[in-house]
Every structure is written in C-alpha cells, then in structure tokens.
Residue, then its C-alpha position, 0 to 999 in steps of 0.5 A: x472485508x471492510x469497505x473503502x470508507x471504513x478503512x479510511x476512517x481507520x486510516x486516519x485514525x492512525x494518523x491522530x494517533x501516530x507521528x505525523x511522518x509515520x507510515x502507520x495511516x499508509x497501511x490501512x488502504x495499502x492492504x485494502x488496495x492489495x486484497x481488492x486486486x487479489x480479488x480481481x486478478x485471483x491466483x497467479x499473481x503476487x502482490x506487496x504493500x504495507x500492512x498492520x502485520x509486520x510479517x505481511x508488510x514491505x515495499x518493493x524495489x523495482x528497477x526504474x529508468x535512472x534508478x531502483x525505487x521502493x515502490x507502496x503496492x506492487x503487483x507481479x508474476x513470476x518474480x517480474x513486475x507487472x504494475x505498481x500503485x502509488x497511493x498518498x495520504x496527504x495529511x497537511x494543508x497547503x495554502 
C-alpha cells in the first residue's frame, strides 16, 4: 500500500490536472484513509468513501440532528453507523 505522502502527491496532482471544484484531488486520501481503517478494525465493518473506482466510490448519508448529510468516509456495522471522517483538501489561498 502507498504510504500518506505518496498519496498526497497523487492527490495534488489530481487537483493540477482537474477543475478546481472537482472531487478528483478528494479520492486519493479518501481511500488511503478507508483502507488504513480497514487494516485496523479488520472484518466486520464497512467502510465508504471516494474512490478512483467508480463502482467503489459514494458517500454516505447519515441521519444528522436537524438533517441527513453526505458524509466523505463513513465507517459502520451492520448497516448503523458507527463514526464518520471528514477529510478537506484545501487548495486555495486565504489572505
């Protein structure tokens, strides 16, 4: 598996060479974050995120206080949600 830095190489390259407002920069890390919880939690669990692979890739709706929100990764077991992670890429600059 790659490791953290190689992936945000990708990642950024995805973003140079994507619409800014894409996604696309999003799905390196999202899997690199599923597939190192997967390696933790081991069997049992499922795990959503973005992916490179279309059929891999979604978000999750989860049931939130005031209303459903898509979540980016979403960890669960048997079809109940168990904790969800948020990871942005921020790829502008603030002054």
């Amino acid at each position: 598996m790659k490791d953290w830095l190689e992936t945000i190489k990708e990642s950024h390259i995805d973003l140079l060479n994507s619409d800014p407002r894409s996604n696309e920069k999003l799905k390196a890390p999202h899997k690199w974050i599923k597939e190192e919880i997967k390696s933790i939690l081991g069997e049992g669990f499922d795990i959503v995120s973005l992916d490179k692979d279309k059929k891999l890739s979604k978000e999750e709706k989860v049931e939130g206080k005031y209303y459903d929100k898509d979540v980016d990764i979403c960890i669960s077991k048997n079809k109940k949600p168990l904790g969800v992670i948020a990871f942005k890429f921020i790829s502008s600059n603030y002054s």
